[in-house]
N, C-alpha and C positions, 0 to 999 in steps of 0.2 A: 279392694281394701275394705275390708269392713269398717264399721260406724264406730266400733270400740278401738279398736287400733286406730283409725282416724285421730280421734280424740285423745289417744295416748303419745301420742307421736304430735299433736299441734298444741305447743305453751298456751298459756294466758300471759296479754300482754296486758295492762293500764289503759284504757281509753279515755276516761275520766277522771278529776279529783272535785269533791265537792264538801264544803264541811259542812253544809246540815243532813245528818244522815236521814230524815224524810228525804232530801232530795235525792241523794242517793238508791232509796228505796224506789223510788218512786222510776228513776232510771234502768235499774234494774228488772223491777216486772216488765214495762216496758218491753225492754231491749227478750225477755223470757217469751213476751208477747207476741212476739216477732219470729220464735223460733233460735233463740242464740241464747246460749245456756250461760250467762251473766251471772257474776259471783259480787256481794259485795265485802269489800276487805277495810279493814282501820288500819291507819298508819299508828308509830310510836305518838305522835302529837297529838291522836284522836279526829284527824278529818278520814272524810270518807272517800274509799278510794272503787270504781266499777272497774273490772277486771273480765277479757271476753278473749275466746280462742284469737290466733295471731291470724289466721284466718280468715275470718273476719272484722278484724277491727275497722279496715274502712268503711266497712257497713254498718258496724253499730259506729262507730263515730258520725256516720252519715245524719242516721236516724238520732241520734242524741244533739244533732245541731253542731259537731265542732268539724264537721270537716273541711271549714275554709279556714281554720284558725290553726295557730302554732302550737305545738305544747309547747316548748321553749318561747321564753322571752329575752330577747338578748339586745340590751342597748348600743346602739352602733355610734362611733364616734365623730361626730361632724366636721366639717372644713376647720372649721375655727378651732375644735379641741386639738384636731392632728396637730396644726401650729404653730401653738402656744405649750405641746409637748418636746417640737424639738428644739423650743429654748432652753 
């Protein structure tokens, strides 16, 4: 498979969101530095969003420091909230 088909055929997924767009830039050359062709994009609210072939995303996520971390953050409900919900 060639390198252009490659490329047409693997999305960009989100690896990061960051809102000062130096840092985003700054993530991006990087991750360009590295050989992974990093886009950076704005959301409708103006943060900054790094965007990398799906391909690769656990390697630039690697290299950008979040691969032991969650994108989702999801509050889980304790002993004590379960309950005092089935009163």
């Amino acid at each position: 498979m060639a390198l252009r088909d490659q490329q047409a055929t693997d999305p960009l997924v989100k690896v990061a969101g960051m809102t000062a767009r130096s840092e985003a830039e700054s993530a991006v050359e990087m991750l360009r530095g590295r050989g992974i062709e990093a886009q950076l994009r704005e959301d409708h609210s103006g943060a900054c969003e790094v965007w990398a072939p799906a391909r690769l995303e656990p390697l630039a996520r690697f290299l950008l420091g979040l691969s032991g971390r969650s994108v989702l953050r999801v509050p889980r409900a304790r002993k004590n909230d379960a309950k005092q919900g089935r009163r």
